[in-house]
N, C-alpha and C positions, 0 to 999 in steps of 0.2 A: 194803298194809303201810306202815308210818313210815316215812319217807324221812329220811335224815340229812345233813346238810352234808358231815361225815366222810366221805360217797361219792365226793365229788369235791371234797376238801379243796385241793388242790394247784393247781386250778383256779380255785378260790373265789380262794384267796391272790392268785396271781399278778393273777386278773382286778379286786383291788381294790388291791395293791400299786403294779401298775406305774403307775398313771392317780396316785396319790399321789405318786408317785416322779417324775414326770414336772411332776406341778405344784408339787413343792418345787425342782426345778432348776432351771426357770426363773423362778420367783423370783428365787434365789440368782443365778442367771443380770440379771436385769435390776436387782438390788441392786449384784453389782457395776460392772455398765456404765453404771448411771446416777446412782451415786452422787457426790459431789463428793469430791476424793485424802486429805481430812482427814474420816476417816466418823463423827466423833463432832462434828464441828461442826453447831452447831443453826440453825435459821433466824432474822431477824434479826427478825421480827413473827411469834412463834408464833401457829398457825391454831386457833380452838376450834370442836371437833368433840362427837360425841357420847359418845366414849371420854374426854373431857377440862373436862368442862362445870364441875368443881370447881375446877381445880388447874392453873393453864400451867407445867409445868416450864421453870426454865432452868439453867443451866449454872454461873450465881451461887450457886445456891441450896445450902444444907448436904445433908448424907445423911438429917437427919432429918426435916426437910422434905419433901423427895422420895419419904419412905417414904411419912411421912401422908399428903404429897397424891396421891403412886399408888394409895393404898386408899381414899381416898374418891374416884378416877374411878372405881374399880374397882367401888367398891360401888356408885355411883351409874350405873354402865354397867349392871351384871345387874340391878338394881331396873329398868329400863327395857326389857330383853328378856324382862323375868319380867312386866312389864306389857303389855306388847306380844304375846305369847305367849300368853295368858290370852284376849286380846281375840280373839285367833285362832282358838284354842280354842272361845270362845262364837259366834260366828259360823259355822265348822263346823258345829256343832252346833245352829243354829237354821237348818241348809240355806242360808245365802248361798253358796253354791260358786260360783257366776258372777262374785259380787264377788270372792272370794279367785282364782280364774282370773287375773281380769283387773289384780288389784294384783301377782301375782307376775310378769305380763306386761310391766304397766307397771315393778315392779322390774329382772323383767331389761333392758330396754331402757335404762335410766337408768344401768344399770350397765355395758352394754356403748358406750351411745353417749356419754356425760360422762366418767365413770371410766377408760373404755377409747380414749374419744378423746385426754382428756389425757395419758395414758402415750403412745399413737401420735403425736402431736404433737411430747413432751417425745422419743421415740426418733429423729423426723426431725433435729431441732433439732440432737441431740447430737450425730450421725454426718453432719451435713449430708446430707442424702438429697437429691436435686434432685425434690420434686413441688411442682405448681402445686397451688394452694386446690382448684381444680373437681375436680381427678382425688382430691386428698386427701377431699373432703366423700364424692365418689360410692361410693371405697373404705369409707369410715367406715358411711357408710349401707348399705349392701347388706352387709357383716358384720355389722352389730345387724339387721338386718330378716329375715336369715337365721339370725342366732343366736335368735331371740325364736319365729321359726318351727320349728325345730329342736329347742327345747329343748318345747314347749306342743303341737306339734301333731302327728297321726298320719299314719302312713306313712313316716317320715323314717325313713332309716341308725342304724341304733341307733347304729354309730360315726360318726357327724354328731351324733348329740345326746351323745355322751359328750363328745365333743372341746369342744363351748361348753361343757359342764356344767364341765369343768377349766380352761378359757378364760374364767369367768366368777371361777372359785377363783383366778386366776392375778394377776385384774385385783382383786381385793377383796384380796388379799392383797396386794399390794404397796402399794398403800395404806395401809394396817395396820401397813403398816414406817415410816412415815414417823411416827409416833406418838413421843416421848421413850422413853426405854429404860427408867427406872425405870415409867412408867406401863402399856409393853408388857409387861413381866414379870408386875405386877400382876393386868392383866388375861386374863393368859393362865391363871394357876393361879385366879382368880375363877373363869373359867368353865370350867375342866375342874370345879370344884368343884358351881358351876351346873348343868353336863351331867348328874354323876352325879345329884345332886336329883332334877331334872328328870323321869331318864327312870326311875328304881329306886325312889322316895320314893309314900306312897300320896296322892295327890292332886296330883302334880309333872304340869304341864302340858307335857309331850311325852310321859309316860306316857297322858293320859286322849286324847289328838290321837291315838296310835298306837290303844288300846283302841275308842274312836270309828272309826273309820277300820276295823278290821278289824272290827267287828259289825257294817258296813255291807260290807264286802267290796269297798271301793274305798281309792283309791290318797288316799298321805298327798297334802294340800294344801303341799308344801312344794318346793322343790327338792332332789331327790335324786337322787345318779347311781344309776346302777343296774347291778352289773358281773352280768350273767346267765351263769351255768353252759352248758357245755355238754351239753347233753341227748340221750342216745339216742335212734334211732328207735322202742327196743322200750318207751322209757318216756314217749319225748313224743308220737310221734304213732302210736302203735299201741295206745290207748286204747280204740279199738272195741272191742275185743277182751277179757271178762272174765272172771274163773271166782267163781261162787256159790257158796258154800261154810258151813259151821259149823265155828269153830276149836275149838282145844283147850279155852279161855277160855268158851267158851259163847257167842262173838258172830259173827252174821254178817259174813262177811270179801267184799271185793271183788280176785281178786288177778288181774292178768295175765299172759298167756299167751304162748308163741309160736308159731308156725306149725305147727311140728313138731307138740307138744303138745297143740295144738289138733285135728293131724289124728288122733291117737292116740288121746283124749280122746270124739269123736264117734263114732268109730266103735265104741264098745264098751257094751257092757250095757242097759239099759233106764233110763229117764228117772228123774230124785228127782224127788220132789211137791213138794220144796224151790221149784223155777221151774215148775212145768208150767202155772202160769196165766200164767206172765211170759213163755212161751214163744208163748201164743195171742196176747199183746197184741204182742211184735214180730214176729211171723211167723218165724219160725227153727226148722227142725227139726232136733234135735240131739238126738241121744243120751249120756250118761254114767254112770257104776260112782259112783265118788267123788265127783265134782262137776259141775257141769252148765253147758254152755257160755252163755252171753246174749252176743249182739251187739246194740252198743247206739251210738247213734250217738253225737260230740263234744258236740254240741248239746244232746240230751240229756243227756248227762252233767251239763253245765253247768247247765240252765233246768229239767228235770224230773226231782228229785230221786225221788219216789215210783215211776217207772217201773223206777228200776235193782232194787228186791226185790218183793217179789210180798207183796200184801195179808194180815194176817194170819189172814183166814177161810179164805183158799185155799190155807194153809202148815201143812197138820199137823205137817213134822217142827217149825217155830216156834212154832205155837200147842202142842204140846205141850210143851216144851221152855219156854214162858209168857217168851219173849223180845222182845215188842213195843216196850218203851219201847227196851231196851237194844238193840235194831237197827235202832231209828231214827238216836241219838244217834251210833251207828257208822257207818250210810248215809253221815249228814250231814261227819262228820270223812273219811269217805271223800273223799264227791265235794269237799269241799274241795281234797283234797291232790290231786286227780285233776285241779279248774280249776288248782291249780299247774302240775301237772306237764302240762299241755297248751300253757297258756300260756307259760309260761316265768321271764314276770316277777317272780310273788312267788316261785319255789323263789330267784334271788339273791339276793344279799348288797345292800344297801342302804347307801349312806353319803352324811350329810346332807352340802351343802355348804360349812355353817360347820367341820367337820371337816378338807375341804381348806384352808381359809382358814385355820385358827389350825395345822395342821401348816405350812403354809408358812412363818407369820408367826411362830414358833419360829426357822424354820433361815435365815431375811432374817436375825431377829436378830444370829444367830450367824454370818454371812455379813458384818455389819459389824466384827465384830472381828478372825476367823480362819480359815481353811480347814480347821484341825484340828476347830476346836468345830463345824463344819460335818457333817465326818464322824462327831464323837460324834453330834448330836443326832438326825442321818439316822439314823443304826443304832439310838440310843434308840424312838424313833420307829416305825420300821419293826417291830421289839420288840414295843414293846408294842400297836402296830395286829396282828400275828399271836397276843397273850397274846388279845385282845380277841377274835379270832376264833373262838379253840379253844374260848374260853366259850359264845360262840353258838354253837356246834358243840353244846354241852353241855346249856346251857341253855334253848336254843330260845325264846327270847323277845327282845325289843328290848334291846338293852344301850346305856350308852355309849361312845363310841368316844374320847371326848377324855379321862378321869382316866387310863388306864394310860401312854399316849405321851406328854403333857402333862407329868406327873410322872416319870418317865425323863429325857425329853426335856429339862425343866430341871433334874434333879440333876446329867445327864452335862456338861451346860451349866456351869455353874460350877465342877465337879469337873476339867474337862477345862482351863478358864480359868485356876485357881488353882493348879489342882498338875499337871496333863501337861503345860500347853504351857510351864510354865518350867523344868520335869525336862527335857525333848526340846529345846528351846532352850540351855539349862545344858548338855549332854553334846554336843549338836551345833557350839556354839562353839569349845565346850576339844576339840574333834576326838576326843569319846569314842565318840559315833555317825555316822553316815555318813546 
C-alpha cells in the first residue's frame, strides 16, 4: 500500500525543524559574540569572495549603487552555482562517482579544517581561552578528520553524522554573514529564486541530479542531512511477512500482515493458484480463503524482484484476468516502497545543506540589527520550512525548500524593521507598553 509522510507528519516536523532551529541559534549565537559593538561598521580592505566578484560595497557609496552592484554579485553568484551544478550534473551521469565522493570529502574537510578553524581561532582570541598551538592544532585536526569520517562513511551514529552535517551549516553560514548587507539580501532572494528553478523548472539541474539519482536507486551526490522517521516494527522490520492478493483495481497488491493474522490467515481454506508455484520456489506451506500467505526474506525483497509473484503461466487467476504488464509495473513500485520502508533512509525527509546555510544567514542578518527581527524571521522561516513540508506531504516529489522561508523570512524582515520595531519602541518609551 502508498505510504504517506501525513503518517508520521509530526515526527517528520520536528525531526527537520529542531536541527534547523538549532543551526539558526547558534549563528545568531556566534554573530552576536563575535561581532565588533558597532555591527554595521564594515572592514577597512573589503575581502573579494565569490559572492562579490562584481561589486565591493562600502559604506560611501549611495543606495543606488548598492542596489546595482548587489545584483550583479547576485546575478553573477547563481551564474556560477548554475555552472558548477550543471558540471556536477554531467559527471553523475557519466558514472565518475569516486571523483564526486572525493571532492565533497575534500570539500568537507576544507570547510571544517580553514573555515572552522578560523572561527575556533577567532572564538579563543576573543574570550582569551588559555590553549597552547599543539593542544589547539591536535583539537582542530581530530574534529575535521572525524567530521569528514562521519559525514562520508558507514556505520557511524546517525546522530554523529547529523550533528557535522549542522556543524558544517553552522560554519558556512557564518561566513556568509560577514558578506555587506545590501549584497546578503540580494543574494539570498537570487537563490531562493534559483532553488525554485532549479528543482520545479524542466531541465533545471537539481531536478535531472534528483531524476538521475532515483532511476539508479542511489543516493544524491550532494550533502544532505537526512532526518529519518521513526518506523515501526510491523512496517520496518517485519517485512518477511506478506499477503498476495488481487485488489479492487485489478492489480496485484503486496500488503503486510501481523502475527495474529497471519495465524488465522494459514490456517483456513485450501491454497489460491494465485501463489501455488511461489509457494514450491520458497518452501512454505500455507494455507488460505482470501489471500495467500508468502514468506519471503529482506534480501529478497530488495535484489530478486521476480520471486515476490509467481510467473504468469503458473497464475490462472492472472493470466486470466490478462494482468502481466500491469503486475509487474505494481511488483516493481512495490518492492521499491518495501527497500524504503526496510531501510529507513529514503522513507525521510531530506534537506540539502545550502538550506541550513541560507536559513541561518537570514537570521545572522537579522541578529545584526535586532533581536526582534530575529524573532520575526525565526517564525517566518520555520513557517514556511512546515508550508514546504505539507506540500511534500501532498506532492510527493522533490520540492524546494528555500522560496517559501526565504520570501517570509525577508518580507517579516523589513516589515518588522520599519514598522514593528519603531511602533514597540514608540509605545515602550512614552510608557504605553510594558
Amino acid at each position: 500500500m502508498e505510504s504517506s509522510i501525513l503518517e508520521s507528519i509530526g515526527v517528520e516536523i520536528i525531526g527537520v525543524m529542531s536541527p534547523v532551529s538549532i543551526c539558526m541559534f547558534l549563528v545568531v549565537l556566534l554573530v552576536y559574540s563575535l561581532s565588533p559593538s558597532n555591527p554595521f561598521s564594515s572592514p577597512s580592505i573589503p575581502i573579494r569572495t565569490a559572492a562579490n566578484l562584481v561589486y565591493l560595497e562600502t559604506p560611501s557609496d549611495s543606495a543606488t549603487q548598492k542596489l546595482e552592484g548587489s545584483l550583479l554579485n547576485a546575478l553573477v553568484f547563481v551564474i556560477l552555482i548554475a555552472i558548477v551544478t550543471f558540471i556536477l550534473v554531467l559527471l553523475y551521469y557519466y558514472n565518475f562517482t569516486n571523483f564526486l565522493k572525493n571532492y565533497m570529502r575534500f570539500s568537507a574537510f576544507f570547510v571544517l579544517a580553514t573555515m572552522g578553524g578560523s572561527i575556533f581561532l577567532t572564538i579563543i582570541q576573543h574570550f582569551s581561552i588559555p590553549v597552547d598551538s599543539i593542544t589547539c592544532f591536535l583539537l582542530l585536526f581530530n574534529f575535521t578528520v572525524v567530521g569528514v569520517l562521519s559525514v562520508f562513511s558507514g556505520g557511524i551514529p546517525i546522530i554523529l553524522r547529523q550533528a557535522y552535517m549542522v556543524s558544517l551549516g553552522i560554519i558556512v553560514a557564518t561566513w556568509f554573514t560577514k558578506l555587506p548587507e545590501w549584497t546578503t539580501w540580494a543574494l539570498l532572494v537570487a537563490l531562493a529564486v534559483y532553488d525554485l528553478v532549479a528543482v520545479l523548472a524542466p531541465g533545471g539541474p537539481l531536478k535531472l541530479l534528483v531524476e538521475l539519482a532515483s532511476s539508479r536507486d542511489d543516493e544524491l551526490p550532494a550533502l544532505v542531512y537526512e532526518a529519518r522517521p521513526i518506523v515501526s516494527r510491523s512496517r520496518g522490520s517485519n517485512l518477511g511477512l506478506l499477503v498476495g492478493g488481487v485488489s479492487d483495481s485489478g492489480s496485484v497488491e503486496l500488503q503486510a500482515v501481523n502475527e495474529g493474522e497471519n495465524h488465522r490467515t494459514t490456517n483456513e481454506g485450501e491454497s489460491s493458484p494465485l501463489v501455488s508455484h511461489s509457494r514450491e520456489r520458497h518452501s512454505c506451506s500455507s494455507e488460505s480463503s482470501e489471500h495467500s500467505t508468502v514468506v519471503v526474506s529482506s534480501d529478497r525483497v530488495q535484489n530478486r524482484e521476480p520471486e515476490i509473484v509467481v510467473d504468469e503461466e503458473m497464475s490462472p487467476l492472472v493470466e486470466m484476468m490478462g494482468l502481466g504488464n500491469e503486475r509487474e509495473q505494481q511488483t516493481r513500485r512495490d518492492n521499491v516502497e518495501l527497500r524504503g520502508g526496510d531501510s529507513g533512509s529514503d522513507r525521510g525527509i531530506k534537506l540539502g545543506l545550502g538550506d541550513f546555510v541560507f536559513y541561518s544567514v537570514l537570521v545572522g542578518r537579522a541578529a545584526m540589527y535586532d533581536l526582534m527581527t530575529v524573532y520575526a524571521c525565526y517564525l517566518a522561516i520555520i513557517s514556511g520550512l512546515g508550508c514546504t513540508l505539507i506540500l511534500l506531504s501532498v506532492c510527493h516529489r522533490a520540492l524546494p525548500a528555500l522560496p517559501i522561508s526565504i520570501a517570509l523570512g525577508v518580507v517579516f524582515y523589513f516589515l518588522t524593521r520599519l514598522l514593528m520595531e519603531p511602533f514597540v519602541v514608540g509605545t515602550a518609551t512614552n510608557l504605553m507598553m510594558f
